[in-house]
C-alpha positions as CSV (number, residue, x, y, z in Angstrom):
1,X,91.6,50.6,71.0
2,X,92.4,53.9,70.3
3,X,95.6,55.3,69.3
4,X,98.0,56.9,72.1
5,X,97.9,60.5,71.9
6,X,100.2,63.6,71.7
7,X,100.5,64.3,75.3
8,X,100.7,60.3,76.2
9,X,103.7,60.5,74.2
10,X,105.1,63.8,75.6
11,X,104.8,62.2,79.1
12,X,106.4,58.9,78.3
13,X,109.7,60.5,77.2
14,X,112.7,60.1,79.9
15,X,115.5,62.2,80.2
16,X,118.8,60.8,80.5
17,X,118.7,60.3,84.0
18,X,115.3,58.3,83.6
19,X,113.4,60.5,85.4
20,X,109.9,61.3,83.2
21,X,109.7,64.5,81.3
22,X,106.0,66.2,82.6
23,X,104.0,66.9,79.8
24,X,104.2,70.9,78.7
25,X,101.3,72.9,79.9
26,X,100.8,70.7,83.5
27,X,102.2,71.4,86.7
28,X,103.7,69.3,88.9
29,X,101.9,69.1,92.8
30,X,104.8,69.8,94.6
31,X,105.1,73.2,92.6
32,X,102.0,73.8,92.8
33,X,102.1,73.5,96.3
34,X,105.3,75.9,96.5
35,X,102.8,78.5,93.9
36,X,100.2,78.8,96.6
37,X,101.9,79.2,99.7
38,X,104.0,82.0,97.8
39,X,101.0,83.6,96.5
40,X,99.0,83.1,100.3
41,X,102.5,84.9,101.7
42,X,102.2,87.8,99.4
43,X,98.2,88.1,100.3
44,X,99.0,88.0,103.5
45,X,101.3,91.0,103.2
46,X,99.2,92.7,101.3
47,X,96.8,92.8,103.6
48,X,98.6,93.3,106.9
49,X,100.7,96.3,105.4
50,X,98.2,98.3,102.6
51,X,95.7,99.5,105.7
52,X,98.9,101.7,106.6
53,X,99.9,102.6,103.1
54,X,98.6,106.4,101.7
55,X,98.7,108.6,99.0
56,X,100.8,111.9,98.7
57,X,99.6,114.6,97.0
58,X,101.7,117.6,97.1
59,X,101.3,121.1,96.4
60,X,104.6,123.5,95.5
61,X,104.7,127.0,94.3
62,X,107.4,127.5,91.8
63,X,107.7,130.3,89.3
64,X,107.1,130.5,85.7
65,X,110.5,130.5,83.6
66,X,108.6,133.0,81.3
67,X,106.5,135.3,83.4
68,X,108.2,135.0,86.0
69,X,105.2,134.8,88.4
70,X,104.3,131.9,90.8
71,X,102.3,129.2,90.0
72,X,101.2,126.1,91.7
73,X,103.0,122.2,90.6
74,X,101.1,119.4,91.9
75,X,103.6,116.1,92.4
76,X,103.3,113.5,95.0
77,X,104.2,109.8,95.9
78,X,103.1,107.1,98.6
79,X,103.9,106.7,102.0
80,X,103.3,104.6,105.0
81,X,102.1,105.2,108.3
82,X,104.4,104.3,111.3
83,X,102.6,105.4,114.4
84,X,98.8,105.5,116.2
85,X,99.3,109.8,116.3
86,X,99.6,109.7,112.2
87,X,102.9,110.0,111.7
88,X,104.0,108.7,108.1
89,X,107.5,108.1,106.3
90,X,107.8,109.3,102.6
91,X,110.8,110.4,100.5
92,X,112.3,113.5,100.9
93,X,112.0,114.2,97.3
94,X,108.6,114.0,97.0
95,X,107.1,116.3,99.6
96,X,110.4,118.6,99.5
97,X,109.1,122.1,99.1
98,X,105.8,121.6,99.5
99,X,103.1,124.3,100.4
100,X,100.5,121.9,101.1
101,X,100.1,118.4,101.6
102,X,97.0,115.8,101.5
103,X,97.4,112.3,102.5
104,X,94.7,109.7,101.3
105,X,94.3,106.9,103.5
106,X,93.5,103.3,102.3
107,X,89.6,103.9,103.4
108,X,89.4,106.5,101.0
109,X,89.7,109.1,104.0
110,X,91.4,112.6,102.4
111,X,93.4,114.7,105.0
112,X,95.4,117.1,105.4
113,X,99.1,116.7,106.3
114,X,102.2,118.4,107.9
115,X,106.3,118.2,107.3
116,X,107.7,117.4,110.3
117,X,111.2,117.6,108.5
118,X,113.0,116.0,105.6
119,X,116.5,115.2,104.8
120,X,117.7,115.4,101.1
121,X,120.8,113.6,101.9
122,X,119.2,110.7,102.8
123,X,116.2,111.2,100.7
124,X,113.7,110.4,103.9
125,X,110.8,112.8,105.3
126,X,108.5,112.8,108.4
127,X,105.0,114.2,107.6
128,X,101.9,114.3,110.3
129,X,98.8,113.4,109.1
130,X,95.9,114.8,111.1
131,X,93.5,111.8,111.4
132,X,92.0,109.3,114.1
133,X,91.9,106.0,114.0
134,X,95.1,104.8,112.1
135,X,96.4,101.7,111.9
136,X,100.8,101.9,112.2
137,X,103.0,99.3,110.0
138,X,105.4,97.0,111.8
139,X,108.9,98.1,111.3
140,X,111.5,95.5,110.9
141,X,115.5,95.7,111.1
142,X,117.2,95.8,107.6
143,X,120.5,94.3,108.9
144,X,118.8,90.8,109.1
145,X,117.5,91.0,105.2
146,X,119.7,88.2,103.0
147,X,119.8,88.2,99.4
148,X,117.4,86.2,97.9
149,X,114.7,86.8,100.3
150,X,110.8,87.4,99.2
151,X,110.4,91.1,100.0
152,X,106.6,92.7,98.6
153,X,106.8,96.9,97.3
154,X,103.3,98.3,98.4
155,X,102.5,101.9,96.8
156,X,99.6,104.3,96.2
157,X,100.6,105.9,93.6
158,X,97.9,108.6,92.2
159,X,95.1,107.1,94.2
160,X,95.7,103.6,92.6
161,X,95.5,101.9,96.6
162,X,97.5,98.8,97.3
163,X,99.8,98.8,94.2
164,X,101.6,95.8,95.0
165,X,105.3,93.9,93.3
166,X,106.9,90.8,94.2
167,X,110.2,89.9,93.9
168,X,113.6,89.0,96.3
169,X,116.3,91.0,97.7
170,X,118.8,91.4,94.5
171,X,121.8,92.5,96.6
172,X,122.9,94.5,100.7
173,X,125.3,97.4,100.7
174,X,124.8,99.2,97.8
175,X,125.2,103.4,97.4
176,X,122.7,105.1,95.7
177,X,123.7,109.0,95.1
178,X,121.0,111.3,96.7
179,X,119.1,114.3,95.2
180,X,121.1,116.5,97.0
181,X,124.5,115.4,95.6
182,X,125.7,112.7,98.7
183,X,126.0,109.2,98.8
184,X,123.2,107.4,100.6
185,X,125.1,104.2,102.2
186,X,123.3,101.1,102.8
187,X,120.7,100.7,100.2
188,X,118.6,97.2,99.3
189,X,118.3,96.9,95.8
190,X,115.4,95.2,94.5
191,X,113.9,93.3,91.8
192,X,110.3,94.3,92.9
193,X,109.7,97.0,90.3
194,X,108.8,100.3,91.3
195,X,107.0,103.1,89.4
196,X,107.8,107.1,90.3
197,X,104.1,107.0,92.2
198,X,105.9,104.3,94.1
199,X,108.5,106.2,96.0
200,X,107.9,106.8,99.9
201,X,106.5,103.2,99.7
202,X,107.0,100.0,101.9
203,X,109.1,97.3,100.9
204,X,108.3,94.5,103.3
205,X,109.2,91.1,104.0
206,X,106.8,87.7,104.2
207,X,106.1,88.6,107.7
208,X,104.7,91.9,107.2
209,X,107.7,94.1,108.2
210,X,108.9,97.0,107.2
211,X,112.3,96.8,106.3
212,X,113.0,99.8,103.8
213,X,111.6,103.1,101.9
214,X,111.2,102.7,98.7
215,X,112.7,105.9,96.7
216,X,114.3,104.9,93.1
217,X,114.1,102.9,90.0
218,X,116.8,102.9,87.1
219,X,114.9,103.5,84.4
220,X,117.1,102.2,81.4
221,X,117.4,99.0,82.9
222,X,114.6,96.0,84.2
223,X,114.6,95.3,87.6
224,X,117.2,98.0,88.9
225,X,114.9,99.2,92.0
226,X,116.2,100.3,95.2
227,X,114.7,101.1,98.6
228,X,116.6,103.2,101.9
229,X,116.9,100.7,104.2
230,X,114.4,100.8,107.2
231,X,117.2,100.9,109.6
232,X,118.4,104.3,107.9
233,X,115.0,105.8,108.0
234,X,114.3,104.9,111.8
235,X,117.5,107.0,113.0
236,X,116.8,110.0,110.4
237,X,112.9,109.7,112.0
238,X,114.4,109.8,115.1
239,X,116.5,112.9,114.4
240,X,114.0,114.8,112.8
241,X,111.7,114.1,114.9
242,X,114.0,115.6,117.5
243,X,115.5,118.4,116.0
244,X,113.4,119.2,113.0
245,X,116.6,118.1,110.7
246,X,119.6,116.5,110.5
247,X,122.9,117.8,112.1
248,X,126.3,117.3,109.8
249,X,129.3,119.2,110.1
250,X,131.5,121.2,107.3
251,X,134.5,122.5,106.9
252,X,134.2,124.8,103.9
253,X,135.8,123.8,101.2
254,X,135.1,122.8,97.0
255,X,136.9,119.6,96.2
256,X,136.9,117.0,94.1
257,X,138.4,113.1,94.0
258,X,141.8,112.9,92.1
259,X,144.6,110.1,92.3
260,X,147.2,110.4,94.0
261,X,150.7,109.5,92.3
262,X,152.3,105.8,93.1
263,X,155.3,107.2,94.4
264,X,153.7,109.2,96.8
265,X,151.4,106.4,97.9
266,X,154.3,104.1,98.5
267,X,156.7,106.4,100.3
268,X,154.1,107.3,102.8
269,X,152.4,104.0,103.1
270,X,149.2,105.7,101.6
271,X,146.0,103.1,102.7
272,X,144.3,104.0,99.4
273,X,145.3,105.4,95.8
274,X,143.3,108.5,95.8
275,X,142.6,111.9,98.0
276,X,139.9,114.4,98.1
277,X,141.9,117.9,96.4
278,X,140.7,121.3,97.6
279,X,140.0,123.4,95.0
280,X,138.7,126.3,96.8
281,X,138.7,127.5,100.5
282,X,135.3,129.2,101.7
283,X,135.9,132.9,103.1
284,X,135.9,132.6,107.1
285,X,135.4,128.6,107.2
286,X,136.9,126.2,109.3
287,X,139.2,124.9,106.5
288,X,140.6,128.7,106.0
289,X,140.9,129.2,109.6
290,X,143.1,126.2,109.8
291,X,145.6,126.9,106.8
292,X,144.2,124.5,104.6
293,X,144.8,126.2,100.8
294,X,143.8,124.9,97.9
295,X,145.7,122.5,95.8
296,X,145.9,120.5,99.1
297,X,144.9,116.5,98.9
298,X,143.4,115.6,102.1
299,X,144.2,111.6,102.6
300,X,142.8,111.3,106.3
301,X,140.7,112.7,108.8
302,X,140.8,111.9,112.3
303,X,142.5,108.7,111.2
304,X,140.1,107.6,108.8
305,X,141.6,107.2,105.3
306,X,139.5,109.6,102.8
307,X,140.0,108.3,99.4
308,X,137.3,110.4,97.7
309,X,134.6,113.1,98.2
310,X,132.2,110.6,98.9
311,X,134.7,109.5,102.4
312,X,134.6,112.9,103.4
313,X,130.8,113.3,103.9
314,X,130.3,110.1,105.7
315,X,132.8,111.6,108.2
316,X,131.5,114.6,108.6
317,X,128.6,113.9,110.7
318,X,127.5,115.5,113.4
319,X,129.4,114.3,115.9
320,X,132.2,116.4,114.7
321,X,130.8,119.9,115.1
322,X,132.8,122.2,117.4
323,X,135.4,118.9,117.9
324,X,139.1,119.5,117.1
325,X,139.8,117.3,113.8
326,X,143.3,116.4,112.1
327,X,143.5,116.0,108.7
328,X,146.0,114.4,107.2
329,X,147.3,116.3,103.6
330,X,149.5,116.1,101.1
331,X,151.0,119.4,99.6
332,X,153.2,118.7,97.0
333,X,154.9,116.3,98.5
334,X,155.2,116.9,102.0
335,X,152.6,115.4,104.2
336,X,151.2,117.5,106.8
337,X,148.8,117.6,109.6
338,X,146.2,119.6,110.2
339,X,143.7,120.4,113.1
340,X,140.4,122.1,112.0
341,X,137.0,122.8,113.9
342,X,134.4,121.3,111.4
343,X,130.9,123.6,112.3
344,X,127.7,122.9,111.1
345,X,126.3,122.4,107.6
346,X,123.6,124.5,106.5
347,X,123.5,122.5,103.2
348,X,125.1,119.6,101.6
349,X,128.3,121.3,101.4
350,X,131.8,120.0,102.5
């Protein structure tokens, strides 16, 4: 008879509930089971969503720091195609300033492309791709996405096709700041890595929706990725498709977020411990045409309790253009209110 072996002794070891120990190196059939319908789930994915995936190669003039002269930069990113007529989401920041654009599609198809707008704030773009014959994602509502959930990143970045991550939704709600200086609201973060070739690209749930843009990775850190959800993208689309950009309004001022001191807060029943203080008033802008001087901490507009910088953009939209606002602020320590005309931004600017 011969003598019992490692792994026969491995397996007959209990834990303290009783329950057998498997042996290292096996796996159980129940997990297994769970590993391949995973795995069929992320295939599946894969190949519902890459058909609509593409490259973006972009082309920019810039100018030489020495010479001064111009001289042609060559970036680009992934994006995904959202309609029959070859429309395609990307990010903003990667096809912002372009001369030219070329889209590689996942047959290996290269054609030529056109910005149909972009929006640095939200760090979205529209482009056109002129091509028959494409096949449009499925777009999917980011408000139903819970943490935890499987979500697949799909990317063709530098002509690699069908880059594809795993991973689950890490965490809703978070504020990612944009290239252009404002706070993008409602961003998925991600464990699915990303790489910069990445950004523009689907992030997409088991079914094969699309339920965000991917656009950023923190690079210090492992599994810090982030994606603009799709819900975000669909009414930027929308807007740009419409009007070529997005519409926000301004009021023309430099500002900052400061504190604001206890005894204040209390005596006025202040909602929040901090204001947005102007530091300079633009020449013939709303804000100067109202009396608003600098020094003033403005605490509230239109009701709406501004307790940063931050605040004050997300209530500047475009709704507000040409409508008569009051602004709550503190100078000194008198509160006053103040009606100004917010017009619209040519920029980023406040």
């Amino acid at each position: 008879m011969a003598p019992p072996s490692n792994l026969d002794f491995v397996s007959s070891i209990k834990d303290y509930s009783g329950t057998p120990i498997q042996a290292a190196g096996s796996i159980p059939v129940e997990d297994s089971a769970l590993l391949d319908a995973y795995s069929r789930a992320v295939i599946g994915v894969v190949e519902k969503v890459s058909p609509s995936v593409v490259n973006v190669e972009v082309h920019q003039s810039v100018a030489s720091s020495r010479s001064g002269r111009q001289r042609e930069r060559r970036g680009g990113g992934s994006g995904f195609i959202f309609t029959p007529d070859g429309l395609v989401l990307t990010n903003s920041h990667v096809v912002h300033g372009a001369t030219r654009i070329e889209v590689t599609l996942a047959d290996g198809r290269r054609v030529p492309a056109t910005t149909i707008g972009d929006d640095p704030a939200t760090d979205i773009a529209v482009i056109r791709a002129d091509a028959p014959s494409l096949v449009p994602t499925t777009l999917g509502d980011s408000q139903q996405l819970r943490v935890g959930q499987l979500v697949v990143a799909i990317g063709n970045p530098y002509g690699f096709q069908s880059t594809v991550t795993a991973g689950v939704v890490s965490a809703l709600g978070r504020s990612l700041r944009s290239y252009s200086g404002r706070l993008i609201d409602d961003v998925v973060q991600t464990d699915a890595s990303l790489n910069p070739g990445n950004s523009g690209g689907p992030l997409v749930t088991s079914d094969g929706r699309v339920v965000g843009v991917n656009t950023a990775t923190i690079l210090p850190a492992q599994g810090l990725c982030f994606a603009i959800g799709i819900n975000t993208a669909k009414f930027v689309a929308s807007r740009l498709l419409r009007d070529g950009r997005i519409r926000r309004s301004y009021i023309g001022v430099v500002a900052q977020t400061v504190p604001v001191h206890r005894r204040i807060v209390r005596f006025y029943d202040l909602p929040k411990e901090s204001g947005v203080v102007v530091l300079s008033v633009e020449e013939g802008s709303p804000a100067q045409k109202s009396g608003l001087r600098e020094g003033d901490v403005i605490v509230a507009l239109e009701g709406q309790p501004v307790a940063g910088v931050d605040d004050l953009h997300r209530l500047l939209t475009d709704a507000r253009v040409g409508v008569r606002s009051q602004v709550i602020v503190l100078r000194h320590t008198e509160k006053l209110s103040v009606d100004v005309v917010p017009e619209e931004s040519k920029d980023s600017a406040l």
